[in-house]
C-alpha positions in Angstrom: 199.0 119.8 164.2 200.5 120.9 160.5 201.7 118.8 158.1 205.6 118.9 157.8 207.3 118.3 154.4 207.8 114.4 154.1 204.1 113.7 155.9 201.9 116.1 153.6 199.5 114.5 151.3 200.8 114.1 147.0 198.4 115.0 144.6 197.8 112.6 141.9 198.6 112.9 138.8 196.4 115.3 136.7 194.3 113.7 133.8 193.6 116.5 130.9 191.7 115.9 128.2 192.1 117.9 124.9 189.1 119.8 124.0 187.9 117.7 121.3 187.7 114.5 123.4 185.1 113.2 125.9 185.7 111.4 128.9 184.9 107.3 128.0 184.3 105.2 131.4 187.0 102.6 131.5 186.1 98.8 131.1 186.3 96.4 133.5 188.8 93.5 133.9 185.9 91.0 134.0 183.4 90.5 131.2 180.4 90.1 131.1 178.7 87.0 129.1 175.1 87.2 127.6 173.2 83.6 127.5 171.8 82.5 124.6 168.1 82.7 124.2 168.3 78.8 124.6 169.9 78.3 127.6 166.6 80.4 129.1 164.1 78.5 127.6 166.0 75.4 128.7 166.0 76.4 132.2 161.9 76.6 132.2 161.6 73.7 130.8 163.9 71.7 132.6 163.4 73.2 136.1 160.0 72.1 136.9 160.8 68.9 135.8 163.8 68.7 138.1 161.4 69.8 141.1 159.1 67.1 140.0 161.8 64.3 139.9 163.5 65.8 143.4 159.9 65.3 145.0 159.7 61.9 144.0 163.1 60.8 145.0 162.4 62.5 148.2 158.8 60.6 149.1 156.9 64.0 148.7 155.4 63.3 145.4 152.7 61.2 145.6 149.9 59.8 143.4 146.5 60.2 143.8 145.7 56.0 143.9 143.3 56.1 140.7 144.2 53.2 138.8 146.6 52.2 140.8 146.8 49.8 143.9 149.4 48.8 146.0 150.3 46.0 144.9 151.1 47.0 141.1 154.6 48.7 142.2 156.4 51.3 144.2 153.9 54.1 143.8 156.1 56.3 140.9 154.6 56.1 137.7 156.7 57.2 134.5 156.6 60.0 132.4 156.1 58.6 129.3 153.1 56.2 130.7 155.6 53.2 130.1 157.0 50.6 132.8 155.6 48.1 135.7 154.3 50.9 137.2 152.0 52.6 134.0 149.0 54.5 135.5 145.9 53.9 133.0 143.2 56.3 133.7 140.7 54.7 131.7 140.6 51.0 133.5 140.8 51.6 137.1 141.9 48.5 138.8 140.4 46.9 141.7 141.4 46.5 145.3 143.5 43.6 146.1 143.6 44.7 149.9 141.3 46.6 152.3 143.8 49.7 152.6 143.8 49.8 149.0 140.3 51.4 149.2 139.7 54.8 148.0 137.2 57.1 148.0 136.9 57.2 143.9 135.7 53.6 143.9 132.2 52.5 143.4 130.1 49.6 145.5 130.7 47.2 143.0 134.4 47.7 143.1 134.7 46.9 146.8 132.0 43.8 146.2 134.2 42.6 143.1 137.6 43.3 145.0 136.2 41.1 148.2 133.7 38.5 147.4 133.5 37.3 151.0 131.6 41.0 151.6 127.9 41.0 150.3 125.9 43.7 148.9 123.5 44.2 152.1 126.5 44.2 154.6 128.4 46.5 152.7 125.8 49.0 152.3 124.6 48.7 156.1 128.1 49.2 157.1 128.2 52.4 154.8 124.9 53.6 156.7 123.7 53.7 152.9 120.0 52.8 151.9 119.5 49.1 150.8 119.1 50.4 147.1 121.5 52.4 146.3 123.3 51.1 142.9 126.4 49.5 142.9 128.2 52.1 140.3 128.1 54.8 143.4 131.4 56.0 144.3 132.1 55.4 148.2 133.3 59.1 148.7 129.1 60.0 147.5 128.2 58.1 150.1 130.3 59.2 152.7 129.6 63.0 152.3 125.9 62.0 152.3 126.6 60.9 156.2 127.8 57.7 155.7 130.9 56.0 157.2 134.4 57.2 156.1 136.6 55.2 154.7 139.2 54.7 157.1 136.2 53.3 159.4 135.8 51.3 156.2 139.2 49.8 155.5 139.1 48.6 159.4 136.2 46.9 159.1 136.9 45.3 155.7 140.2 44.2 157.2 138.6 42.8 160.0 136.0 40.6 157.8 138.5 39.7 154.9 141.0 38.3 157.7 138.1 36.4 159.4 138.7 32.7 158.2 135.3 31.6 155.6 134.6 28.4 157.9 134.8 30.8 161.7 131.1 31.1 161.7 130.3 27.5 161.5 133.0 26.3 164.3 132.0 29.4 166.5 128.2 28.5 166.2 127.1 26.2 169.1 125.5 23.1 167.8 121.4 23.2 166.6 120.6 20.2 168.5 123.1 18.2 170.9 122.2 13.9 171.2 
């Protein structure tokens, strides 16, 4: 098959340079921006702080419970350390219910939070020796074979809810007439 006259492929215009001149590439409709060194530094700061606020508004940033309870708030602590919800490190509060429990706590904690629960029945529900001082944290004595806490919480629950007087009315009388 040739090419007749109307059908063959033009050539393109010719582009000559004179001698002197070099070929310069040709720019491009669309320009490019440069960002300012601040916009950079902005966007390392600010992004791990937006991943941080996105976790919490999504549930999946949680606290770790020291010095803080249920009952003090939603569970999202500032950033500043300021509002209802104000974590203090240094003055861990107590307990106000059995799954408020944790594992950083100490015996006297859990005797202080629930004064219906004694010293001996606490540490015989632990499986912990009869002298071991109050200021141990319940997470020593539960990697030293002791009960885990969620075995804990259930049986705190169970003795906290049981009304003061249910021993006396369930005891049968010492002597009937």
């Amino acid at each position: 098959m040739t090419l007749t006259g109307h059908d063959a492929p033009v050539p393109g215009p010719v582009l000559r340079l004179p001698r002197n001149r070099r070929p310069v590439p040709t720019s491009t409709r669309l320009r490019t921006r440069r960002l300012p060194v601040l916009a950079y530094i902005a966007t390392i700061l600010l992004l791990p702080a937006l991943v941080v606020v996105a976790g919490m508004a999504l549930g999946q940033w949680q606290l770790t419970g020291r010095g803080h309870t249920g009952a003090e708030g939603s569970g999202s602590a500032s950033v500043n350390g300021a509002g209802p919800a104000a974590v203090d490190a240094a003055a861990p509060q107590a307990p106000t219910a059995p799954e408020d429990v944790k594992g950083w706590m100490t015996v006297q904690d859990v005797l202080t939070a629930f004064p219906s629960v004694t010293s001996a029945d606490l540490l015989a529900e632990l499986n912990a020796p009869p002298d071991t001082p109050a200021p141990t944290q319940l997470k020593t004595i539960a990697e030293q074979g002791g009960v885990d806490l969620p075995t804990l919480r259930t049986w705190l629950t169970a003795r906290v809810s049981k009304p003061q007087g249910a021993a006396a009315v369930t005891a049968p009388p010492a002597h009937a007439p």
